[in-house]
Backbone bond lengths (Angstrom), bond angles and torsions (degrees), N, CA, C in turn:
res aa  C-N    CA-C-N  psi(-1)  N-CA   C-N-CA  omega(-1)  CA-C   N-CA-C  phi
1 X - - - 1.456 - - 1.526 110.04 -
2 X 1.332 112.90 124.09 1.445 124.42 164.71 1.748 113.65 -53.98
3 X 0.941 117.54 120.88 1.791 106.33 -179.28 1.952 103.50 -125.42
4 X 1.019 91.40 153.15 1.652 97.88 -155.29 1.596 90.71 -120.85
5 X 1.924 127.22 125.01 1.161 91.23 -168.78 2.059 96.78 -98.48
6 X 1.306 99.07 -163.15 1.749 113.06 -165.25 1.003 78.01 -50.74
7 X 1.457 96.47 160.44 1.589 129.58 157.63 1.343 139.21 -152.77
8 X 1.399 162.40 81.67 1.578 136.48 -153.61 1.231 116.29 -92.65
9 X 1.582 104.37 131.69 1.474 99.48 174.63 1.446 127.24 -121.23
10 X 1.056 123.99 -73.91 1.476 146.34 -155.06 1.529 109.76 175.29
11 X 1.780 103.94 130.93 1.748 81.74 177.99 1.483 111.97 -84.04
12 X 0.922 133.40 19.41 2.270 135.50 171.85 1.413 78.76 -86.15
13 X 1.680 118.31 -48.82 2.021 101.79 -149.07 1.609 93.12 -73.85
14 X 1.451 134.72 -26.07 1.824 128.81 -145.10 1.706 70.43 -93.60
15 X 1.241 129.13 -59.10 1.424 106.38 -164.80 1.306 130.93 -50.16
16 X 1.591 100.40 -44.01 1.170 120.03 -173.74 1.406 106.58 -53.85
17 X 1.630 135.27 -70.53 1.290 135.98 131.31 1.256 123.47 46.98
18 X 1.568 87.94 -97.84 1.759 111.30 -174.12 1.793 101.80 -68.22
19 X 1.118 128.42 -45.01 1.206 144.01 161.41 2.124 95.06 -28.33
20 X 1.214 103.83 -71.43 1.291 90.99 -151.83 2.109 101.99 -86.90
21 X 1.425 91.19 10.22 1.732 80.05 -168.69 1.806 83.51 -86.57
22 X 1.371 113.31 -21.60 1.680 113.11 -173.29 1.631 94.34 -57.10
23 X 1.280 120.69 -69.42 1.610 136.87 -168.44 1.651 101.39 -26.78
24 X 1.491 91.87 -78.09 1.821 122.67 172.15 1.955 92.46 -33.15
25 X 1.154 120.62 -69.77 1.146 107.50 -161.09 1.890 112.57 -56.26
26 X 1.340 109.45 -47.94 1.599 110.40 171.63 1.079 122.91 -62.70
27 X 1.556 129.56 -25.49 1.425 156.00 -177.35 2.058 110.37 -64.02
28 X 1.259 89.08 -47.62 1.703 119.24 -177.62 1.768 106.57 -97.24
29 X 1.353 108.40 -21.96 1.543 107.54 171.01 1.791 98.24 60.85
30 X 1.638 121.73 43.10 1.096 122.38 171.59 1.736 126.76 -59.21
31 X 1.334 110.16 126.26 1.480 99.39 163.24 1.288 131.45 -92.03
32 X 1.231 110.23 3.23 1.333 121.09 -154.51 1.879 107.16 -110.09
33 X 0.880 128.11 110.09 1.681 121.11 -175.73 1.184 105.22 -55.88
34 X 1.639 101.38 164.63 1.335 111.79 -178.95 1.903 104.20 -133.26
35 X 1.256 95.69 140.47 2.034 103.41 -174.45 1.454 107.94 -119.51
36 X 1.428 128.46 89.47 1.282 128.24 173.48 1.497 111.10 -102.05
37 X 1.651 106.12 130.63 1.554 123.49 -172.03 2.057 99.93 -100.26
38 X 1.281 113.39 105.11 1.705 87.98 144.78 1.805 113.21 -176.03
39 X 1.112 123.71 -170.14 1.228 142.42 -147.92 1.524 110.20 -118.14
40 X 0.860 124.32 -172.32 2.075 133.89 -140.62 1.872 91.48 -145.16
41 X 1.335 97.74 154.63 1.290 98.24 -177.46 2.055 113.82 162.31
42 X 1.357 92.26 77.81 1.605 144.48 32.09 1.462 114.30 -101.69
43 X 0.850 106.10 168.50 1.769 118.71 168.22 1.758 115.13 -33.41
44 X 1.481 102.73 124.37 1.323 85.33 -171.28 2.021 113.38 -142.49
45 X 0.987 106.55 145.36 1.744 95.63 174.58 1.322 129.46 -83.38
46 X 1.138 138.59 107.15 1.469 122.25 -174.14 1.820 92.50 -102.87
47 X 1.512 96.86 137.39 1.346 107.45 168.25 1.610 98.66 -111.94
48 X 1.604 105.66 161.88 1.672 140.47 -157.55 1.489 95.55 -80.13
49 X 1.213 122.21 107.89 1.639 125.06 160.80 1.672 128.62 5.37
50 X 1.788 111.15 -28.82 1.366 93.42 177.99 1.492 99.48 -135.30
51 X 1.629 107.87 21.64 1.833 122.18 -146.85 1.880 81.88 -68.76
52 X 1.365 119.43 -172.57 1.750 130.24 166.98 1.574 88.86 -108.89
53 X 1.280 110.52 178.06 1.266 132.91 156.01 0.723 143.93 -100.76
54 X 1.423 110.34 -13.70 1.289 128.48 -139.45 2.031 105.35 -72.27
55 X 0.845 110.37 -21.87 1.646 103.16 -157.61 1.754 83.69 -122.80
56 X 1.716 115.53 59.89 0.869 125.43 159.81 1.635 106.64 -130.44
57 X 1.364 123.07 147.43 1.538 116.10 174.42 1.435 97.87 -124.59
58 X 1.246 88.94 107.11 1.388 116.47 174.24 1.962 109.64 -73.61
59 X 1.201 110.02 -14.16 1.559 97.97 151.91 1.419 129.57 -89.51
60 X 1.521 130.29 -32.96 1.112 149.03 138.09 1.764 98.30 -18.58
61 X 1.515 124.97 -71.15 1.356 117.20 -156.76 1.783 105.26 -79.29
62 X 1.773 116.83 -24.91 1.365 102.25 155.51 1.175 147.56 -56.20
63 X 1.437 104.47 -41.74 1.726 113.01 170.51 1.092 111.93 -58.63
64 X 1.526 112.11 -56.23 2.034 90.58 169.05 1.209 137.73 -107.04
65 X 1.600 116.08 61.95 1.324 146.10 150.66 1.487 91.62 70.21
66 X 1.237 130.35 73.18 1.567 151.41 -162.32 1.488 114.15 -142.25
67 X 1.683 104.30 70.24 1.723 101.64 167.19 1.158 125.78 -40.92
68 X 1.258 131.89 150.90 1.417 126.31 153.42 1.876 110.38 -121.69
69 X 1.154 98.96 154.11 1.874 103.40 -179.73 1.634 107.10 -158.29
70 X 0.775 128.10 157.22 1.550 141.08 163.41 1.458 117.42 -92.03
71 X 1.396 115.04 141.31 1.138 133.01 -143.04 1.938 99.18 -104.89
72 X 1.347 154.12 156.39 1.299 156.93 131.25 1.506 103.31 -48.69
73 X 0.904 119.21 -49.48 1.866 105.01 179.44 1.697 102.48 -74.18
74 X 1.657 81.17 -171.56 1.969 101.77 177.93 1.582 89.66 -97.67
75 X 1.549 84.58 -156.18 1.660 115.68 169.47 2.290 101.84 84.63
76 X 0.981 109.45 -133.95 1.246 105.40 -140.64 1.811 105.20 -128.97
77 X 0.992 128.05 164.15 1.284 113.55 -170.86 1.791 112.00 -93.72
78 X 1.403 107.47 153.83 1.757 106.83 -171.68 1.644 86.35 -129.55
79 X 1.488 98.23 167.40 1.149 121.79 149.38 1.322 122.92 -88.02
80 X 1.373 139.98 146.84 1.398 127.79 -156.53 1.636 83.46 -150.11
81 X 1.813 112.24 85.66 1.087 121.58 163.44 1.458 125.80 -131.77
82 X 0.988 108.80 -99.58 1.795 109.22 161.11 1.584 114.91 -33.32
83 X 0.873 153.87 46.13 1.732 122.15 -135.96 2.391 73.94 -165.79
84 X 1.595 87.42 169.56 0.982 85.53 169.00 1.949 79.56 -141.05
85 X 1.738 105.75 169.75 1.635 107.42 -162.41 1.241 93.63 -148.33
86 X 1.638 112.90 134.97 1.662 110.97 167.09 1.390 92.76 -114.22
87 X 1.848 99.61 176.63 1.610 98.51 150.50 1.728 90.38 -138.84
88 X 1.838 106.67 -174.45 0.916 104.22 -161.88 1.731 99.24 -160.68
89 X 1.386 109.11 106.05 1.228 138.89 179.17 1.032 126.14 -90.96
90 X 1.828 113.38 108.80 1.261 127.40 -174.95 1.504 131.76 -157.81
91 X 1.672 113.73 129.27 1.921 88.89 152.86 1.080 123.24 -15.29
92 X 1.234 92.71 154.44 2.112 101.31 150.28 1.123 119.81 -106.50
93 X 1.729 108.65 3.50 1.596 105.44 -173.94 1.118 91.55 -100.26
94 X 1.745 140.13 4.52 0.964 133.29 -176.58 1.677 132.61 -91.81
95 X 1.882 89.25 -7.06 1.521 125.17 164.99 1.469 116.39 -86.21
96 X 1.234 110.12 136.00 1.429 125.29 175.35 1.584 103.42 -58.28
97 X 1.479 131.64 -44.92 1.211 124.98 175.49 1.548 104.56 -130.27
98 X 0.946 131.69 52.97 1.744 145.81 -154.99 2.099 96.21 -86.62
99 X 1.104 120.36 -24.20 1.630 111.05 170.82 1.633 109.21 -75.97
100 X 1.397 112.80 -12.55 1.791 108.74 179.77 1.384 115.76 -108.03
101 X 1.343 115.97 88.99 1.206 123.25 -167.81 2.007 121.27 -33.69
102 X 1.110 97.60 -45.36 1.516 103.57 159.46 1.252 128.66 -37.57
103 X 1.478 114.71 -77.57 1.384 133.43 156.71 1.167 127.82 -15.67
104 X 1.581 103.44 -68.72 1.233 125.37 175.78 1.639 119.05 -49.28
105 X 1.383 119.98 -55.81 1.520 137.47 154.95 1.529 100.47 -21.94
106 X 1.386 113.03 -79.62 1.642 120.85 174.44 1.589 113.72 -26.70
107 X 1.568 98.25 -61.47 1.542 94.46 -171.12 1.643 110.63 -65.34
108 X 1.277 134.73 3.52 1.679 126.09 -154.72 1.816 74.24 -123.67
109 X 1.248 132.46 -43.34 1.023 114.26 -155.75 1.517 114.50 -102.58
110 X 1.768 108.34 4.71 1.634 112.22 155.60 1.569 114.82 -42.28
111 X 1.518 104.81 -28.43 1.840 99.27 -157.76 1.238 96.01 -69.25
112 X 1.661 136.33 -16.80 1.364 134.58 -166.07 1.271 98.09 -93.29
113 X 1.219 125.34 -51.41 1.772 117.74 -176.08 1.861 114.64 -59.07
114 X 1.637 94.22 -38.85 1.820 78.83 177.82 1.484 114.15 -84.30
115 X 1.481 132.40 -19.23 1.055 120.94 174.83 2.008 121.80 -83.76
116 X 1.477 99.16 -24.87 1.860 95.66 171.84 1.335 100.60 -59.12
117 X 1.824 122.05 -35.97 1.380 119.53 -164.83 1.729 97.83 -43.73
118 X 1.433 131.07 -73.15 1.131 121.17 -178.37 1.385 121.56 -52.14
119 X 1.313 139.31 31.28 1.440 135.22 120.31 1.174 125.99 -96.73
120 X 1.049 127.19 -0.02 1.292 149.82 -167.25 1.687 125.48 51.29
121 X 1.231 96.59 44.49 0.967 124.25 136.09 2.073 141.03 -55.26
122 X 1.313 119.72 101.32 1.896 105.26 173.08 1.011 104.96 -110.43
123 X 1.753 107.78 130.89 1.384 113.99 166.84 1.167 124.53 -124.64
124 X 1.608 126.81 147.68 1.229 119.29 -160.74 1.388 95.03 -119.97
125 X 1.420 121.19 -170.61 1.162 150.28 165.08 1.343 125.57 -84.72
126 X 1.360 122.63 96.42 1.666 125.14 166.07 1.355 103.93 104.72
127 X 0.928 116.29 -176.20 1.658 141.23 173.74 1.221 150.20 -173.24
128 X 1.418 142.67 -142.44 1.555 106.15 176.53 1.769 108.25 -101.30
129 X 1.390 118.26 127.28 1.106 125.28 -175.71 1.666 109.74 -39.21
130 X 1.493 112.54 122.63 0.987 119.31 168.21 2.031 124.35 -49.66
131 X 1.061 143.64 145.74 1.222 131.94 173.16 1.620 124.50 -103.36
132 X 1.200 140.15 131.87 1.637 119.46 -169.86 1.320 102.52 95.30
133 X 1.498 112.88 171.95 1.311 136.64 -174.26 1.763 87.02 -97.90
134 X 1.679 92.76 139.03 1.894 109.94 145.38 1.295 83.80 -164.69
135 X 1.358 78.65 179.13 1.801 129.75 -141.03 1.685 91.01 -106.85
136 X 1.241 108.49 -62.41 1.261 138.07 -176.57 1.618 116.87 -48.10
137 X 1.298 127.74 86.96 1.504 136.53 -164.45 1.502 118.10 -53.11
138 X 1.374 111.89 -34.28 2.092 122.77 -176.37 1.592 90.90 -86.16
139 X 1.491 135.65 2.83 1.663 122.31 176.92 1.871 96.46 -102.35
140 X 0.873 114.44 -3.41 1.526 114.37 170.32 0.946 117.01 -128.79
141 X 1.703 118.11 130.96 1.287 107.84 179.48 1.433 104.00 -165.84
142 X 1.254 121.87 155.08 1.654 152.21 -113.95 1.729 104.84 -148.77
143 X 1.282 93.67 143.80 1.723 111.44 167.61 1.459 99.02 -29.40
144 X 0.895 127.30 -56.22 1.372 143.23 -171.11 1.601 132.34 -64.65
145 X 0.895 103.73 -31.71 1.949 122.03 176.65 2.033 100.68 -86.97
146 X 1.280 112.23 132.05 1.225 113.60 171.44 1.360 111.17 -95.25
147 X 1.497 110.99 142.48 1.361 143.42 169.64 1.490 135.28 -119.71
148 X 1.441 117.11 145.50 1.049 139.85 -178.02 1.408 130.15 -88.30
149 X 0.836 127.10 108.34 1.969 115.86 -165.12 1.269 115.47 54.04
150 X 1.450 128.68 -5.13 1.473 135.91 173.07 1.763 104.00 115.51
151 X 1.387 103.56 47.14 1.224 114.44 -156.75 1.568 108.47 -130.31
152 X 1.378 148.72 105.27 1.440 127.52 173.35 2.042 116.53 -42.31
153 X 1.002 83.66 126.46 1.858 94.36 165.80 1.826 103.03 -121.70
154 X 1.431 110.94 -43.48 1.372 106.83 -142.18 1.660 82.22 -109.13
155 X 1.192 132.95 160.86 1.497 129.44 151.34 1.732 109.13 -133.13
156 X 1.103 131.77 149.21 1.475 123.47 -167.81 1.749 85.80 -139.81
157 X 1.704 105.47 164.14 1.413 131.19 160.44 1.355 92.25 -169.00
158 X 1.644 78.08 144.87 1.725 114.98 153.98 1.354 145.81 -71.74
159 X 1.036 131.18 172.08 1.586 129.58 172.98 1.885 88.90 -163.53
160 X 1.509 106.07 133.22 1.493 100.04 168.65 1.805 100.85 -134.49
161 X 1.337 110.05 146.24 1.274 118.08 -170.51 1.432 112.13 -153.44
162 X 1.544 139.05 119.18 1.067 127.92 143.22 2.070 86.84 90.50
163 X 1.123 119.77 23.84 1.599 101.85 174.28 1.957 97.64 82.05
164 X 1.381 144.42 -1.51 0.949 137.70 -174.23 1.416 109.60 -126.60
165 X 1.458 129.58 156.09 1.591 145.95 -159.32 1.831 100.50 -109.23
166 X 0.996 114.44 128.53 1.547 117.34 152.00 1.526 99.14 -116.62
167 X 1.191 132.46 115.75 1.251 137.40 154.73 1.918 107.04 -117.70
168 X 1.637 89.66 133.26 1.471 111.45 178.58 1.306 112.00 -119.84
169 X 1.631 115.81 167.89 1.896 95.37 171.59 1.496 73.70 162.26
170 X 1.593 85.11 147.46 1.759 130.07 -171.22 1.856 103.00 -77.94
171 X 1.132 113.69 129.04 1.568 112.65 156.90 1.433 98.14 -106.49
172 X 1.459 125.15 126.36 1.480 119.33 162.99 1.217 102.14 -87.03
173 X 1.557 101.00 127.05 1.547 131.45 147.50 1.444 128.03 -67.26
174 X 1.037 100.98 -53.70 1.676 114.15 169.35 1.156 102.71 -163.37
175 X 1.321 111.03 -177.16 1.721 113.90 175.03 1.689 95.62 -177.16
176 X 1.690 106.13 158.38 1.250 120.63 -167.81 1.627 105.75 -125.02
177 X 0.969 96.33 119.78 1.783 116.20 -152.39 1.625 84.33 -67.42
178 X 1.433 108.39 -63.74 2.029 112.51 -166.20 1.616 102.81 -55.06
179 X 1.110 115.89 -17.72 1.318 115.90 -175.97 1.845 121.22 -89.20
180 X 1.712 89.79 -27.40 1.610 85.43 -170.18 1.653 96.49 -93.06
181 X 1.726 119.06 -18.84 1.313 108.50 174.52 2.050 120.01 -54.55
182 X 1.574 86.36 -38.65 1.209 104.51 -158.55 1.842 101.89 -57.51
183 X 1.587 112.12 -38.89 1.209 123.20 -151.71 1.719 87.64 -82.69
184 X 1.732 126.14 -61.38 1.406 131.80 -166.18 1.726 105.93 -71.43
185 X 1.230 112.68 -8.22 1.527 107.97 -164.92 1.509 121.26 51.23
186 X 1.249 113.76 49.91 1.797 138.20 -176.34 1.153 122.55 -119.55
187 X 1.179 119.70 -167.85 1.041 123.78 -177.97 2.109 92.08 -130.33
188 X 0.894 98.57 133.02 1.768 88.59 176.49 1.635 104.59 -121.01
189 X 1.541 97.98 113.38 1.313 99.42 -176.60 1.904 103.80 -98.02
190 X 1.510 91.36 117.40 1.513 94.97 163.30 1.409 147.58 -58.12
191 X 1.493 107.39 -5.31 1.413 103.52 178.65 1.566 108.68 -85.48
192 X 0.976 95.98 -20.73 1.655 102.18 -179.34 1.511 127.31 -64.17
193 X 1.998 99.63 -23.48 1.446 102.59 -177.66 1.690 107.28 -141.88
194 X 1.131 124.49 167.86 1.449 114.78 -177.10 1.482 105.49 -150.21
195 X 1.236 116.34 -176.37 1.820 126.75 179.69 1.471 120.43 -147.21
196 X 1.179 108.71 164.17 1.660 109.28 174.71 1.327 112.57 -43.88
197 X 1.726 119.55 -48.89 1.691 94.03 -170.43 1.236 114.04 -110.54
198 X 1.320 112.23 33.90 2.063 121.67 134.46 1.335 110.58 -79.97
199 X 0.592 114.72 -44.63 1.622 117.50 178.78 1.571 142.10 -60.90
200 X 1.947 86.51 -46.64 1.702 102.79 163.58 1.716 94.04 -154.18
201 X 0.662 130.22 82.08 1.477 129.96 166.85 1.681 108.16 -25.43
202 X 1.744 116.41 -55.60 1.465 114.58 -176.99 1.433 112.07 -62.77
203 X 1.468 129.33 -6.85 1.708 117.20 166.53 1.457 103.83 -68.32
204 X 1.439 101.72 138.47 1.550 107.52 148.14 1.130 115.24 -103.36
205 X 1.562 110.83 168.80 1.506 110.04 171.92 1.555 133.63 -55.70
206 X 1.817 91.99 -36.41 1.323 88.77 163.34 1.761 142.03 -82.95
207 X 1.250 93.95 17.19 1.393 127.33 -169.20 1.806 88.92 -82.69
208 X 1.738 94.13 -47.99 1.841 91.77 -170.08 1.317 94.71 -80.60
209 X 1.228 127.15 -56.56 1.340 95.56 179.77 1.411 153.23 -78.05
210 X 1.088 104.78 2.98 1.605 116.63 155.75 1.710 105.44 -61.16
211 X 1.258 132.29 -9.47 1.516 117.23 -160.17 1.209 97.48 -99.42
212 X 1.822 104.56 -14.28 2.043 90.72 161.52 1.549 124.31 -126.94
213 X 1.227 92.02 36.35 1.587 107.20 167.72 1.558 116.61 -66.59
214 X 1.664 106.32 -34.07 1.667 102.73 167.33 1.117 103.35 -96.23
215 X 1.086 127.22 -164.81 1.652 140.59 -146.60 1.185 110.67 -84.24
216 X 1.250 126.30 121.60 1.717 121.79 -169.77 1.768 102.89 -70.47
């Protein structure tokens, strides 16, 4: 596995990025995956490949230094602040079940369940189906998104192209409830989702990311 270490950028530059390591990877006909770790800067919204906008205020997110960008996958729009973000570049022949999009999710997002294990951290798969429409991507969540006590932590999406995987996805670090209402126009109910420092306050971030500095 190719491993890419942290980095913060911009959310145009992290998209752009993952965007072109997908290209590069079909371009190069790679077999080998790729694991990129990094962070936002300034704070920024990425909405889901076919999401609207509409019930975003894009003056609201200028005044307080609040990018917005569009995402290569689907699913729903996040805030991309506190949080730390990989993506994850690959065949599909390089998955044990890589044609079932489900599956496949599972297999990319084992690397998170065996490595939180050494904080002691357990995370499972899915949670309780959200009810209603949001906007808000960590209030819904899927076979696919990992959880904590039955709680979102992790959120993942896809992009498939050419026989190859772009999968991306949010680790919450923290998050600011008055802030994410303010931005989705919601209500953000917390039991539904959680973060590293509910969980263990003494992790740092760089605590998580040191856990894939050696070989995933």
């Amino acid at each position: 596995m190719i491993f890419l270490p942290f980095e913060i950028n911009t959310g145009a530059f992290n998209m752009q990025k993952d965007a072109d390591l997908l290209e590069n990877a079909i371009k190069d006909k790679l077999s080998e995956p790729i694991f990129r770790l990094y962070g936002w800067s300034p704070a920024c919204v990425s909405l889901g490949r076919n999401q609207k906008s509409d019930f975003i205020d894009e003056n609201f997110l200028q005044s307080n230094n609040i990018d917005i960008v569009r995402r290569l996958t689907g699913g729903r729009a996040l805030l991309h602040d506190n949080e730390i973000t990989y993506s994850y570049v690959c065949p599909v022949s390089s998955l044990e079940h890589g044609e079932n999009v489900t599956e496949s999710y599972k297999e990319i997002s084992q690397i998170f369940i065996d490595k939180f294990k050494q904080l002691g951290i357990e995370l499972e798969f899915g949670g309780k189906p959200a009810r209603g429409h949001f906007d808000y991507c960590m209030l819904v969540s899927t076979g696919a998104d990992l959880c904590c006590n039955g709680k979102k932590l992790i959120g993942s999406a896809q992009f498939r192209k050419e026989g190859y995987i772009l999968q991306h996805g949010s680790i919450l670090y923290d998050y600011d409830k008055t802030l994410l209402e303010k931005i989705f126009n919601e209500p953000i109910n917390t039991s539904s989702i959680t973060c590293i420092r509910e969980i263990n306050p003494e992790i740092s971030k760089k605590d998580i990311i040191d856990l894939f500095v050696t070989k995933c």
